[in-house]
N, C-alpha and C positions, 0 to 999 in steps of 0.2 A: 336621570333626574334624581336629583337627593331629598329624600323629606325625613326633617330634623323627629331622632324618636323621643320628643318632648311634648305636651300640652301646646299646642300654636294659639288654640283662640281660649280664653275663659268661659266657659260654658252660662256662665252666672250675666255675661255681661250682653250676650245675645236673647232678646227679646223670644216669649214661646210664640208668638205672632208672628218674627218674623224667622222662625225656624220654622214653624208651618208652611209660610209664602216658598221658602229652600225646597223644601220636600216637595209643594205642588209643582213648581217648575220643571225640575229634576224628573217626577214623576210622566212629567207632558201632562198635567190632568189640569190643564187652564180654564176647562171649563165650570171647574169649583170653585172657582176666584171669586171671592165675599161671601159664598155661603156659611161660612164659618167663624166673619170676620169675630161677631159676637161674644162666640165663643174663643176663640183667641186672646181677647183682650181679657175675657172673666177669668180663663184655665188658669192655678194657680202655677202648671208645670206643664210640661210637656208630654208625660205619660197621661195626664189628665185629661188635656186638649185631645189626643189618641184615641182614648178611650171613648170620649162622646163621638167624635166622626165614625170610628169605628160603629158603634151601637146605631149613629142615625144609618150609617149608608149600610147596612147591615139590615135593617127597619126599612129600607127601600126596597130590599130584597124580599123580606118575607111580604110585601106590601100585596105583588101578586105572584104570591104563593113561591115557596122556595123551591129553585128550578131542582129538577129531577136530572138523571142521567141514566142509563144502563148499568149495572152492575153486575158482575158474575159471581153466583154463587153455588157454594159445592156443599147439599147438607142431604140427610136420607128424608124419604117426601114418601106420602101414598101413592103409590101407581106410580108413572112413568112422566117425567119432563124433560126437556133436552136432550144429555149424552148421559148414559147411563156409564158408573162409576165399577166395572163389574168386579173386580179387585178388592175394593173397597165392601161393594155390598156383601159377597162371598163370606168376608173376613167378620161381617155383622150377622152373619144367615138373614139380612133384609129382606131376599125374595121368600122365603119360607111365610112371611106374615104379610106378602102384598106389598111390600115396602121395596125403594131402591135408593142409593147413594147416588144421586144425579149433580150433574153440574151444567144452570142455566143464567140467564141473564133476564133481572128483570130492572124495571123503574122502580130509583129507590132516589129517596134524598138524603142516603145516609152515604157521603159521597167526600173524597179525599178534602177539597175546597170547602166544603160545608162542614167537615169537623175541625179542618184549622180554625176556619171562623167562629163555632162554636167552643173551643177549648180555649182561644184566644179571650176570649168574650168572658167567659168562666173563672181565666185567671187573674184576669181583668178584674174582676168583680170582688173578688177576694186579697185583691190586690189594694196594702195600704198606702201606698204612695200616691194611687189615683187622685184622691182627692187631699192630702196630708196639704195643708194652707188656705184653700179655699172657703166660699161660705159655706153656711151648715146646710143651707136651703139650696144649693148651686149641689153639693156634695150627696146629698138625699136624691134629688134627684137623677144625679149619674146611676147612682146605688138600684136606685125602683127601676132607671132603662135595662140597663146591664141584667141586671135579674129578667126582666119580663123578655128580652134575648131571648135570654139564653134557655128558657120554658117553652118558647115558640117555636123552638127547634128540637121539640124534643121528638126522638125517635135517632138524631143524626147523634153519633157515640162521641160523646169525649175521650181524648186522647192524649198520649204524652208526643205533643209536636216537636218533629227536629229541624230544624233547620235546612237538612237534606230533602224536607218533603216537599218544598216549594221547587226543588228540580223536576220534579215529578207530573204537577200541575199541567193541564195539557187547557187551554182559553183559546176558544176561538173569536170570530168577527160578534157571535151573538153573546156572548159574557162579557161586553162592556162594563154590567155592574158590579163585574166581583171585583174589575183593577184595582180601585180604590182600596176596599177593605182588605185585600191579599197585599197589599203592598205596604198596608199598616203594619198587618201580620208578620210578615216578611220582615220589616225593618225592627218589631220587636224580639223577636224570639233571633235576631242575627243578634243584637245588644244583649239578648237575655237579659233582659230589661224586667219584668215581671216576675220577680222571686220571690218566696217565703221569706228568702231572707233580704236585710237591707243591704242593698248595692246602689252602684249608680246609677242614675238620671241616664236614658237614653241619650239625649243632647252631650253628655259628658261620653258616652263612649262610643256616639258618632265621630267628636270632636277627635279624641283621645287616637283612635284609628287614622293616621293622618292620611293615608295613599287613598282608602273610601271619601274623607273628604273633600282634598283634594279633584276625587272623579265628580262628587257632588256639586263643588262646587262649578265645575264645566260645565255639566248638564244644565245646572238653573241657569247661568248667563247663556249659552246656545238657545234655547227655551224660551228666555227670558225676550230676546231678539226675535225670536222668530215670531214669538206674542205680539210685540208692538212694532215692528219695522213687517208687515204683512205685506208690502210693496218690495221687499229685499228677499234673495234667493240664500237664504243661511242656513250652513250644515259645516258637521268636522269635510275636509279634502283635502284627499292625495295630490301630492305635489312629487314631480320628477325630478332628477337633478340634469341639468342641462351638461351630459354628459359627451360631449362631440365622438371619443374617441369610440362609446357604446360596450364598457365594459361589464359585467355579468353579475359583478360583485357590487354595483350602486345600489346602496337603499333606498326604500323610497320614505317619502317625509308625507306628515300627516298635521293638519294644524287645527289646534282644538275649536276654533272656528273663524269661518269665512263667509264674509258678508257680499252679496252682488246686486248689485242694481242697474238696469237697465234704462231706465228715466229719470233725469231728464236728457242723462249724458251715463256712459256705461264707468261703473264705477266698484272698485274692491279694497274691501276692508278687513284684514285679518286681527281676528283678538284671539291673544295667548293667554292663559288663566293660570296664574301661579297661587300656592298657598305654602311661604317661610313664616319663622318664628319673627324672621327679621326682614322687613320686605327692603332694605337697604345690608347692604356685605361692608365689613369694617375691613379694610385694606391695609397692606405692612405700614402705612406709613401713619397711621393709626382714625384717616378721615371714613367716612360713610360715603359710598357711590352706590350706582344700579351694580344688580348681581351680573357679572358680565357674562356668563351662560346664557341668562335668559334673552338677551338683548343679541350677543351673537344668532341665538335661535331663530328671533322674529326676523333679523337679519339676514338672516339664509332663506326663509320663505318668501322675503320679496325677490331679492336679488336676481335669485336664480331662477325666476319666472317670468325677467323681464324681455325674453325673447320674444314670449309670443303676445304681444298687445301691447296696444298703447295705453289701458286702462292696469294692464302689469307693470308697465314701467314707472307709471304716480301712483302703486297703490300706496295705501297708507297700512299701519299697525298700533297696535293697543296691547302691553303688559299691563294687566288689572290682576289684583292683590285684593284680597282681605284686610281691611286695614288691623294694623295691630300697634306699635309706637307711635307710626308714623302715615297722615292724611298726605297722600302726593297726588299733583295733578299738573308733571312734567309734563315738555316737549321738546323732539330733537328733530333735526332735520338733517339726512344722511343720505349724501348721491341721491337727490331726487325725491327721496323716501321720507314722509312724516312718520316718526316714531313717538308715540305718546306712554308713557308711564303713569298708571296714577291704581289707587286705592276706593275700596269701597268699603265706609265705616257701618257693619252688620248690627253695632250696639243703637243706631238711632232708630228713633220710630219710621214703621213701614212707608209710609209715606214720604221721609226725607230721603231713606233707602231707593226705595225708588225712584224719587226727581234726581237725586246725585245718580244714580247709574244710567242714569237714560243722558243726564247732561255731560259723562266721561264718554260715553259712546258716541253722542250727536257730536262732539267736538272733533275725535277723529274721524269721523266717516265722514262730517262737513269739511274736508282740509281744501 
């Protein structure tokens, strides 16, 4: 797959509301859907918008009490705790005065997750692009949360966060609360987004990364389906090549998602999620067509799955774009196969966004 290494989208011309709706999708965190709508519409940016969810879902956390965790530590103590350190003590003459160099584990809430989230918070705070457009009374108050934060956590160290530290992060089934806020975390300190100095808009070097966007934008439409079609079985799947002869060397194919439904009549939908500068390819002879990669692609995922069903042999498919020149909302009909092309313009309001995208899907999955 080729992505052009140029700007694809204007950062300027997608709404901070609906690069919020992107992120929660993307994230699976549907069940934040409206809580924020408010705030979305008031943020004058997108680090701004950030900053307040950040702080509220952060404020959920300290709400009852900031979780604790184990931690081990190796410092010289009175008397004896856990494993004594005798190397260490020897080297201090510690046992001479009753003391030892021990190394224990206790509950602390001075914990890897908790000081991302408090240095993020921090930076945040001190951070002038937060509120740079907005009102003064809208921006005062970002200022008093962020501060009262990041107070409320004191005892958790602030820190110089890298990037690397979020591989580290170990969430289990009961830290549902931290997704949210580590995921804010996460997406700023990847953009290095929050600097002393002036740099870009996160939404500018989300966009600017095209191969992240591009995964971005899979994840919300997968997400996005599996949100509202709750009667339909959708996920990326592996697809075989209908290989008779059973050679060693066939890859297998993966399609960024596929839709199933079992009622009223069993039925599959494959959508492929492209993101060009040009959602149409200009040909020798100087006209605009589909990019013929992408069409052969969708092309190979029915085809060669029509062995096994009758609901493989009509299935349908969906190339869906980003709009960027060009609003499409093709159709082709190929041995059997409906093939739909079309565009989703990211620059309208949330809600025109999402009746066009629900209506480029319902059109293919209703063939």
């Amino acid at each position: 797959m080729f992505f052009p290494a140029v700007p694809l989208v204007d950062p300027g011309a997608i709404r901070v509301q609906n690069a919020w709706y992107l992120l929660m999708y993307a994230w699976d965190m549907t069940r934040w859907r409206g809580r924020w709508d408010g705030a979305a519409e008031a943020a004058p940016n997108l680090v701004g918008l950030l900053a307040r969810v950040l702080v509220d879902s952060t404020t959920d956390l300290l709400r009852h009490q900031l979780p604790r965790t184990y931690a081990r530590t190796t410092q010289q103590i009175q008397g004896v705790r856990g494993r004594i350190d005798f190397s260490r003590s020897l080297k201090r003459l510690s046992f001479e005065s009753g003391r030892a160099v021990c190394t224990y584990s206790e509950l602390s809430s001075d914990t890897l997750r908790n000081r991302i989230l408090r240095s993020t918070l921090d930076r945040l705070m001190r951070d002038p692009r937060v509120v740079v457009g907005g009102k003064p009374e809208h921006a005062e108050a970002l200022r008093h949360d962020l501060r009262k934060a990041v107070r409320a956590m004191d005892g958790v160290a602030i820190t110089a966060v890298q990037s690397s530290d979020f591989g580290k992060l170990q969430l289990g089934r009961n830290d549902i609360a931290y997704l949210l806020p580590l995921s804010i975390c996460h997406l700023i300190y990847r953009y290095e987004m929050p600097s002393e100095a002036a740099g870009a808009d996160v939404l500018a070097g989300l966009l600017r990364d095209e191969i992240a966007f591009a995964d971005l934008f899979e994840r919300f439409i997968r997400n996005f389906c599996r949100y509202h079609y709750p009667e339909a079985n959708v996920a990326a799947e592996e697809l075989s090549w209908f290989d008779e002869s059973g050679s060693a060397f066939v890859p297998r194919m993966r399609t960024d998602i596929t839709m199933k439904w079992r009622e009223p009549a069993v039925r599959r939908f494959v959508i492929d999620t492209k993101y060009y500068a040009n959602t149409l390819a200009v040909r020798f002879e100087g006209s605009e067509k589909f990019h013929s990669a992408n069409l052969y692609q969708l092309y190979t995922y029915l085809r060669t799955q029509e062995h096994l069903s009758e609901a493989h042999r009509a299935a349908a498919g969906l190339l869906l774009y980003p709009a960027t020149r060009y609003a499409l909302d093709e159709k082709m009909r190929v041995q059997g196969h409906e093939l739909h092309v079309a565009t989703v313009d990211l620059a309208q309001p949330w809600p025109v966004v999402e009746n066009e995208l629900l209506a480029r899907i319902d059109r293919g999955r209703l063939h």
